[in-house]
C-alpha positions as CSV (number, residue, x, y, z in Angstrom):
1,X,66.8,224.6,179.9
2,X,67.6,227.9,178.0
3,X,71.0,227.0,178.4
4,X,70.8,223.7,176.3
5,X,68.5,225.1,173.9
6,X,71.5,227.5,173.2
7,X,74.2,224.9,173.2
8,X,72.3,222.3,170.7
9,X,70.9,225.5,168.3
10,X,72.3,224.0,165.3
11,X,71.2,220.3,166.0
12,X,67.8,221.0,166.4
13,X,67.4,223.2,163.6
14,X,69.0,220.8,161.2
15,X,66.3,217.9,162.9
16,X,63.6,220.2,162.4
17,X,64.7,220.5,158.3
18,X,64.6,216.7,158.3
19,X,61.7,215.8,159.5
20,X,59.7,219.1,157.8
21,X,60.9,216.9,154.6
22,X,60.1,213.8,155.8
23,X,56.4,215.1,156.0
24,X,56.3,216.7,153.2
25,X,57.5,213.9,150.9
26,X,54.9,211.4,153.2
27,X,52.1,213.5,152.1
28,X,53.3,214.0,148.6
29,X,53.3,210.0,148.1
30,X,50.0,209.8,149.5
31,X,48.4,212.3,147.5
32,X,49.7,210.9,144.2
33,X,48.9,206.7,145.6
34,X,45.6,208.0,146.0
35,X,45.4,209.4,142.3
36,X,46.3,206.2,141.4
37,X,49.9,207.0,140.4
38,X,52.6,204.6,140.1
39,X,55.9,204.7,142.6
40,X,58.5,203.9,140.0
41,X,56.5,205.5,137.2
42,X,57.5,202.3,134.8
43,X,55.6,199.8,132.4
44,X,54.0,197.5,135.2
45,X,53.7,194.3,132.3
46,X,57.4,194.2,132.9
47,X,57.4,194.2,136.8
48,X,57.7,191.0,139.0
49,X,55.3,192.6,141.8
50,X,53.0,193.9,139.1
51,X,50.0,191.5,140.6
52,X,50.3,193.2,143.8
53,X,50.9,197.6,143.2
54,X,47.6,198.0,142.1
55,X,44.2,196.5,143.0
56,X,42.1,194.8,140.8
57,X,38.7,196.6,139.9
């Protein structure tokens, strides 16, 4: 087992990189949907999904 650990080093550092980013951006988009922040940061009037980003109050 220490064996392959050795051999693939490099393969699961670089999975561990990708997926510590993958977490972090998750979390970043969740904290900012639940501020009430816009994905594409544009002028909604002008979007074709603009009835159905944000909720109606």
């Amino acid at each position: 087992m220490i064996a392959w650990i050795a051999y693939n080093i490099g393969t699961i550092t670089a999975a561990a990189i990708i997926l510590a980013i993958a977490v972090t951006a998750f979390f970043i988009i969740m904290k900012d949907k639940k501020k009430g922040k816009s994905s594409c940061g544009c002028n909604c009037a002008h979007c074709a999904m603009a009835g159905s980003c944000h909720k109606t109050k």
